[in-house]
C-alpha positions as CSV (number, residue, x, y, z in Angstrom):
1,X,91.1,149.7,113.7
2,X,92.6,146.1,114.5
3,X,92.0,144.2,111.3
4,X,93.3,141.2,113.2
5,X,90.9,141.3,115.8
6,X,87.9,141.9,113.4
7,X,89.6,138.9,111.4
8,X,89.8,136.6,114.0
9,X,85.9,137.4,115.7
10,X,84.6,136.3,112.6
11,X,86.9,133.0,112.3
12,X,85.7,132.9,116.0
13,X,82.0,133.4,115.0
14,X,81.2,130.7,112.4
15,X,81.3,127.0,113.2
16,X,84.3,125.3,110.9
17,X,85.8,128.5,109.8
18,X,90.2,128.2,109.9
19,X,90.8,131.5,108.3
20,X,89.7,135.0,107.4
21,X,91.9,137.9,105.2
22,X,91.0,141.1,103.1
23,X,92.6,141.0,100.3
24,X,93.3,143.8,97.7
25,X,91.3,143.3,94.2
26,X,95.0,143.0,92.6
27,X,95.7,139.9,94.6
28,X,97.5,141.3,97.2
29,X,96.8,140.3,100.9
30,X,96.2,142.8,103.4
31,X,95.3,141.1,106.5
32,X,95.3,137.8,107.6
33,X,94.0,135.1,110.5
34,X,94.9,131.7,110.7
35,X,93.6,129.1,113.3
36,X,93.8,126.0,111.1
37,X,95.7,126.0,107.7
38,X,93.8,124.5,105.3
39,X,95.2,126.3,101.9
40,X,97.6,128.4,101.4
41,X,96.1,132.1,102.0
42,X,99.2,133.6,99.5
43,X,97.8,131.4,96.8
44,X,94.2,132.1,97.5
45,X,95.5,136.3,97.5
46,X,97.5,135.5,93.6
47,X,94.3,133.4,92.5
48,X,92.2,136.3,94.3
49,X,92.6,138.8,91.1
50,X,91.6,136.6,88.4
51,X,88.3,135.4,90.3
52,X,87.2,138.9,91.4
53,X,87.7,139.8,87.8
54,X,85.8,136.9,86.1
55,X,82.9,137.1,88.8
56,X,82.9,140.7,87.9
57,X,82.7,140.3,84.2
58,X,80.5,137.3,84.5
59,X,78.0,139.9,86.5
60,X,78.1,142.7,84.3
61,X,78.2,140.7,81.1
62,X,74.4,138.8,82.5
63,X,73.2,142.4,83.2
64,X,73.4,141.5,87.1
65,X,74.6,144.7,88.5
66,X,77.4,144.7,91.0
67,X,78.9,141.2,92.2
68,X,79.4,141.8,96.1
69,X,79.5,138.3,97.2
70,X,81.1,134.8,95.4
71,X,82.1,131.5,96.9
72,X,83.8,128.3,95.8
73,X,83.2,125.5,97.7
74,X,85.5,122.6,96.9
75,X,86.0,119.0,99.1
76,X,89.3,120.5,101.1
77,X,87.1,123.6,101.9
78,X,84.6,126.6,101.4
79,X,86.1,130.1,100.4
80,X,83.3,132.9,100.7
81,X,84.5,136.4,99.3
82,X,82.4,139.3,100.0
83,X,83.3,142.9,98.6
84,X,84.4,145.6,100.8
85,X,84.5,148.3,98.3
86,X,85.8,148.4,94.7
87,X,89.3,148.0,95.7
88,X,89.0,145.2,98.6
89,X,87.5,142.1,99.9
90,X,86.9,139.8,102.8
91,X,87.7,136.1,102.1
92,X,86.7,133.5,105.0
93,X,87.7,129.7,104.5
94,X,85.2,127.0,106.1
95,X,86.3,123.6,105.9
96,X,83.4,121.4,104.4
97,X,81.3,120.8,107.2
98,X,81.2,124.0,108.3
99,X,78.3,126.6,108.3
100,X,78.4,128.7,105.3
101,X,75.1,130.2,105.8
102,X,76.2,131.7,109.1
103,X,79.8,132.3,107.1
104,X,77.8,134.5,104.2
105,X,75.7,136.2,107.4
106,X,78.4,137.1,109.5
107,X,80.5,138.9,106.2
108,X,77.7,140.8,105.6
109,X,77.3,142.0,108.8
110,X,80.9,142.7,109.3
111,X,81.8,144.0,106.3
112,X,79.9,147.6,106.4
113,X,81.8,148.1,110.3
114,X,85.2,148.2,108.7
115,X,84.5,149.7,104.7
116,X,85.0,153.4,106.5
117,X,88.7,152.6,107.0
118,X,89.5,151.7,103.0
């Protein structure tokens, strides 16, 4: 499977997205698209760890079940992170007047086609 294909439909797919990557749970990046640097995507994979494991605690600590989805959404940008499986995830950057709803939609539709290859 062409992870930069799949990365760069979903860039493609939501209005005001610059950026898509999977990223390990440890931080490290997989994968990556770029049309428009906004951040830098290797401090978004370092910072990557510590948010999936915070979310993750937070979650479990409220009695929420699994997290599978988080976002930060900041004036440079919007970062949606949706969970592949226990050891991945999808990260998609929208600048701020983008369309996050469609951002969140199109992860969760794009997500189950590629968890078969991790």
């Amino acid at each position: 499977m062409n992870f930069i294909e799949i990365l760069k439909g979903t860039v493609e797919k939501v209005d005001g997205a610059v950026a898509a990557m999977i990223i390990a749970s440890d931080g490290i990046p997989v994968e990556e698209y770029v049309s428009e640097k906004l951040i830098d995507l290797t401090g978004l994979g370092a910072e990557a760890s510590a948010m999936i494991r915070d979310v993750s605690m937070a979650a479990e600590n409220l009695g929420l079940g699994e997290a599978k989805e988080f976002s930060i959404i900041s004036d440079m940008c919007g970062i949606i992170m949706r969970k592949i499986n226990e050891d991945y995830y999808m990260a998609l950057v929208i600048r701020p007047d983008g369309n996050y709803g469609k951002g969140r939609f199109v992860l969760k539709t794009v997500v189950p086609k590629i968890e078969n290859e991790f």
